[in-house]
N, C-alpha and C positions, 0 to 999 in steps of 0.2 A: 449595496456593497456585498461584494461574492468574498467568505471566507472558508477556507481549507485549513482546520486547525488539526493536526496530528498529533495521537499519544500513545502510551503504550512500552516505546521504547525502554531500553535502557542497556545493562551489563548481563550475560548469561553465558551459563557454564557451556561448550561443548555437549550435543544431545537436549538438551533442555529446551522449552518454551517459550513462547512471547505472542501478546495479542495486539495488534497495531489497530487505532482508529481513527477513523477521519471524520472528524465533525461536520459538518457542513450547513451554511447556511445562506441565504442569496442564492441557492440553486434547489432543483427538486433532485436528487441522487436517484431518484428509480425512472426518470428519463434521460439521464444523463449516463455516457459511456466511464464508468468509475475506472481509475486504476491504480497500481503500486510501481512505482519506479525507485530506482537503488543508484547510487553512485559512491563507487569504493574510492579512496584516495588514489591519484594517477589514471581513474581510471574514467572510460565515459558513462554518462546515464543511460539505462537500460532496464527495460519493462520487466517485471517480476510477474506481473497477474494483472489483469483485466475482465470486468465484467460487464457487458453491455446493458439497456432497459430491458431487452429480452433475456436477461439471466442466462446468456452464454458466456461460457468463461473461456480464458487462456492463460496459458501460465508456459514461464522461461522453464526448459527442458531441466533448469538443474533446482527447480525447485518441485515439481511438478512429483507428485507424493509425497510433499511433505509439507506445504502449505497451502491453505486455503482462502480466496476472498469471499465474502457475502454484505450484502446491504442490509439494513433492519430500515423501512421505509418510515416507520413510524418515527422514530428517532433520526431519522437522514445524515443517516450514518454508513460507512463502508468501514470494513474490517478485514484484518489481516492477521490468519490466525498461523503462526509459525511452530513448529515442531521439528525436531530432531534436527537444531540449528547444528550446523557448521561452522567453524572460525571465516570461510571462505562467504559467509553469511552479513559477513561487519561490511557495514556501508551506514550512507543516509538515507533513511528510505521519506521519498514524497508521495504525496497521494494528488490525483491530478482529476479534473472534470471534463470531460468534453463534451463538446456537441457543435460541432459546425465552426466553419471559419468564424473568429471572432467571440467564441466561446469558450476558449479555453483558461483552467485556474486549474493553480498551482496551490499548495499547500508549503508551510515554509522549511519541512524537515524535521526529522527525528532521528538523535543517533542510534543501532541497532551495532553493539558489539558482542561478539561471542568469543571467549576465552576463560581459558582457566588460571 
């Protein structure tokens, strides 16, 4: 049984921090295409960063300097390390697995609100 458990989240101020992670278990995370997706109220789901087995990364144009993903293979684990959040920042963020039709999990969400 493939679990995607996410933490991390929670409430921050404008400029401030947060470290998102994604447990995982039932998958190996350092062959598997890890990623962060966000979904704001109203709005649709939409990829924030991705890293492949090969440790290539991509990340959404509005985060791209200010967030980073990385895997700790020992722990099989993916992380999502956020800085200099914006209120334009609040969403659900999931973290997702893939590898090939029929391989893909989902994680069940974490809220990530920025406000003062």
């Amino acid at each position: 049984q493939v679990q995607l458990v996410e933490s991390g989240g929670g409430l921050v101020q404008p400029g401030g921090s947060l470290r998102l992670s994604c447990a995982a278990s039932g998958i190996i995370v350092s062959i598997y295409t890890m990623g962060w997706y966000r979904q704001a109220p109203g709005k649709q789901r939409e990829l924030v960063a991705a890293i492949t087995s090969g440790d290539i990364t991509n990340y959404a144009d509005s985060v791209k300097g200010r967030f980073t993903i990385s895997t700790d293979n020992a722990k099989n684990t993916m992380y999502l390390q956020m800085n200099s959040l914006k209120p334009e920042d609040t969403a659900v963020y999931y973290c997702r697995g893939y590898r090939g039709y029929g391989r893909e999990y989902w994680g069940q969400g974490i809220q990530v609100t920025v406000s003062s």
